[in-house]
N, C-alpha and C positions, 0 to 999 in steps of 0.2 A: 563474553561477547554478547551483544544484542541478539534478540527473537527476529531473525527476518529471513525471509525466504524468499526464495526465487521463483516465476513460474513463466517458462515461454512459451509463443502460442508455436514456432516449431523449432525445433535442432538443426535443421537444415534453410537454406533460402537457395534456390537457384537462381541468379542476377540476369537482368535481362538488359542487355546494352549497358552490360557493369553497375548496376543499379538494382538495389530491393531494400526491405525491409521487413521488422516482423516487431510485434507488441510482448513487450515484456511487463510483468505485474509483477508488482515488489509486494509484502506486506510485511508489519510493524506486530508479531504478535507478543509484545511486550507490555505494561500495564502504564509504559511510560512516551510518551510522545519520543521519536527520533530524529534527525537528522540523517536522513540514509544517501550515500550515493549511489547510483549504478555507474560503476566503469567497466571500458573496454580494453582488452591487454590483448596481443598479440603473443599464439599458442608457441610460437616458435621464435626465439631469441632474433633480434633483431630485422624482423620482420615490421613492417607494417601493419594496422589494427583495421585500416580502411573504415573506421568507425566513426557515427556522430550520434550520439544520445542526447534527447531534447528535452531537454531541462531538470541533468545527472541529479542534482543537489537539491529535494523536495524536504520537507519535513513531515512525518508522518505518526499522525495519532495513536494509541493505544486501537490495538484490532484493526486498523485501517491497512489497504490497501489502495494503491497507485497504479497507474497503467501508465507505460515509458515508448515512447516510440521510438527506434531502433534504426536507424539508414545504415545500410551500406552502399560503398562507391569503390570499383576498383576498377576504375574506368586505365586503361593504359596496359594492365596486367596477364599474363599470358593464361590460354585454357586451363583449368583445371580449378584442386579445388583449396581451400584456405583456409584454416580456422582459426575464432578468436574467441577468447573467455570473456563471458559477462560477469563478472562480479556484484551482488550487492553487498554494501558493509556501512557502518557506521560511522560518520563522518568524525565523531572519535578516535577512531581505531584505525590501522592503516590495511590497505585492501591484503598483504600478505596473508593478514591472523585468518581470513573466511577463505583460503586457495582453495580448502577442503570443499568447499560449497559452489564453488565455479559451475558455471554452465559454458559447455563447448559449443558454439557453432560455427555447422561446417559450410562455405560459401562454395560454389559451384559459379565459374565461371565454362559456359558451355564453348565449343571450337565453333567458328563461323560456316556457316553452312554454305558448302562450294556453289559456282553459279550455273545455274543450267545449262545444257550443254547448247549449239544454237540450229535451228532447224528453218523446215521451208514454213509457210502460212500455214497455221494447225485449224485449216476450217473444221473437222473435226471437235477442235474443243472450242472454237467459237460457239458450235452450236448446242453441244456441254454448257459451255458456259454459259449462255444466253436462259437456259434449263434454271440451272442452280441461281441463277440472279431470278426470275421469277420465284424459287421455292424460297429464295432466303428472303425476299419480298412478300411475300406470304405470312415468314416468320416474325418478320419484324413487327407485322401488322397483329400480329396472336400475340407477341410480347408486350405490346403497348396496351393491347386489351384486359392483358392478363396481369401485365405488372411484372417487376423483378424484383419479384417478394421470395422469400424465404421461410421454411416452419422452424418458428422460435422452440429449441428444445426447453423442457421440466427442470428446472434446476432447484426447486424445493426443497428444503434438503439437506441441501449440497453445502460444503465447508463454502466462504468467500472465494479463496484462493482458487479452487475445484469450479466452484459454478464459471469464474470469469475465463476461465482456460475454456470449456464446454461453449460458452456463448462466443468467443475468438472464433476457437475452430469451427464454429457456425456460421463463421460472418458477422455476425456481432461484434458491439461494444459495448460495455455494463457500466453503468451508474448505481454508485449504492448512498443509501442513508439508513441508519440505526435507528431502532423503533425497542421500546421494552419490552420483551419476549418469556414466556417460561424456556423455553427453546433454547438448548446450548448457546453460548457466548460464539458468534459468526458464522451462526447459519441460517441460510435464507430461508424467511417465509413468509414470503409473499414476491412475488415477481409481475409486471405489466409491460410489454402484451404478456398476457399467458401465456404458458405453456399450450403448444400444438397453431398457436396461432399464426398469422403469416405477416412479418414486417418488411421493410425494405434492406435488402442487405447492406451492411455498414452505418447503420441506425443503432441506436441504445438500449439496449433494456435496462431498464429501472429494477431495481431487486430490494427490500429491505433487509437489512438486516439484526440479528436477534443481541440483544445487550439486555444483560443485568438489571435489574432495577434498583434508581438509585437509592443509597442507605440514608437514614436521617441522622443526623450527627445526635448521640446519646447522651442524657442527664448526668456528667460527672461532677456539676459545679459541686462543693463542698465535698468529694472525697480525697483520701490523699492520693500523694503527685503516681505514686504505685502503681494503688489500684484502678485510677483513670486510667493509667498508661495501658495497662493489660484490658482493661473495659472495651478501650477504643481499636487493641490490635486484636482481639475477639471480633469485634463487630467489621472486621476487615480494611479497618484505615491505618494510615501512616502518623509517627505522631512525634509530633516537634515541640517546647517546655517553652514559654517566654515567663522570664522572672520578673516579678510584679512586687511592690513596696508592701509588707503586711507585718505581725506582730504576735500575737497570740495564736494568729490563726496559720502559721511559718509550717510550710508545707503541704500545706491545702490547696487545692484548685478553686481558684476564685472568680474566673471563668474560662470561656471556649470560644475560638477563631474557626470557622463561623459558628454563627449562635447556635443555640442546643435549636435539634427541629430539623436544621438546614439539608436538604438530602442532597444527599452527592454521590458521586461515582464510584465503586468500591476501587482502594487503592489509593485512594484522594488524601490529601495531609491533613489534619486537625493541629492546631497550635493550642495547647494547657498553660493557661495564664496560673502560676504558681506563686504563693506567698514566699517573699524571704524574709529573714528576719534586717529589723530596722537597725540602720546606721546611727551608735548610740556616741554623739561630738563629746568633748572636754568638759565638764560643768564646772562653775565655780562652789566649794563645800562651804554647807549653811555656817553664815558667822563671816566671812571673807571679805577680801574686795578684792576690785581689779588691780589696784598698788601694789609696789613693793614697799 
């Protein structure tokens, strides 16, 4: 099975007027691009999934992660509560083979809150209320000045998967791009705003992230087909033969797809242009002709 994992920003939602949602992050930690879906399955046989996932079927890079947005609707359905499996799997594979990786969430539909009971004029809380409408008139004015900003947590560090869960449950939403790093393969370092800073809640943070630096494809031309072969899975590439017209030199690398030099991503394929030996046709023997 594919490298991929699941991470939500919670296991529970509680629905309000049968409605919610929550941010699911897929990641691809495979060295090979995916085709991933996330689906939604219903925990209990024949149940409903009350489920929409916005745009199940992404493809995703080597090291990349995705952010999935997640509705729920169970608008119609009595109090209590529900749960449905998210899946992520490979659009190769059929969701069964990953059950083991499921994530459960449980939906909470709450009971409707009885209606007050009815009374005489509550001048009482007119003048309560007339109170609290000045102090929240107050507040509104300290908000506007102050902003509805939130302190961006540190995620320095942190795995991709890890930081984007951290800035979720902050309020956030993360934006990443890979930068060449001595730094472990997917971990962040560097992030904007900073760390401790204050953004607007449900705004981005930007994060890079740490990759490898790419290999340059190695001098094999003139060894044989071997020991290029092991040269190139040494130096951490994939390596595929294309058979090329030669003679003497039958068995040799005669050149490299891409050119020697070329740096690439570790994992990335090299094609070995290989001599075969030549197609030797019918001749006619000295002294002949073409007649019978």
């Amino acid at each position: 099975m594919a490298g991929i994992t699941l991470t939500l920003s919670s296991p529970t939602v509680e629905l309000k007027d049968g409605k919610g949602s929550l941010t699911a992050s897929v990641t691809n930690s495979s060295v090979e691009p995916e085709r991933v879906v996330l689906g939604a399955f219903p925990a209990q046989a024949g149940a409903p999934s009350y489920t929409v996932v916005d745009e199940p079927l992404r493809t995703l890079g080597p090291g990349a992660t995705e952010q999935y947005l997640v509705s729920f609707d169970t608008t119609g359905a009595a109090p209590g509560s529900y749960l449905v499996k998210l899946i992520a799997y490979s659009a190769d594979d059929a969701p069964e083979d990953y059950a083991d990786q499921a994530h459960v969430v449980t939906l909470t539909v709450p009971a409707a809150a009885p209606p007050p009971p009815q009374r005489g004029f509550p001048w009482l809380w007119v003048i309560i209320g007339g109170v609290v409408l000045l102090l929240a008139m107050g507040g509104v004015v300290w908000f506007l000045l102050q902003g509805s900003g939130g302190n961006v947590p540190d995620v320095r560090g942190k795995q991709q998967a890890e930081a984007a869960r951290i800035l979720i449950d902050a309020g956030f939403s993360m934006g990443s791009t890979e930068v060449v790093s001595n730094e472990a393969p997917g971990t962040v370092v560097s992030q904007n705003p900073e760390a401790g800073g204050t953004a607007a809640k449900g705004s981005t943070v930007s994060v890079e992230i740490a990759r490898a630096a790419d290999i340059p494809v190695p001098n094999v031309i003139g060894q044989r087909r071997e020991d290029a072969e092991q040269a190139l899975l040494e130096a951490g590439f994939r390596v595929a033969v294309q058979e090329v017209p030669g003679g003497a030199d039958f068995g040799m690398v005669k050149g490299v797809l891409p050119e020697v030099g070329t740096p690439l991503p570790r994992g990335s394929q090299v094609t070995l242009q290989v001599a075969t030996l030549p197609i030797i046709g019918l001749g006619l023997l000295p002294g002949t002709t073409g007649g019978l």
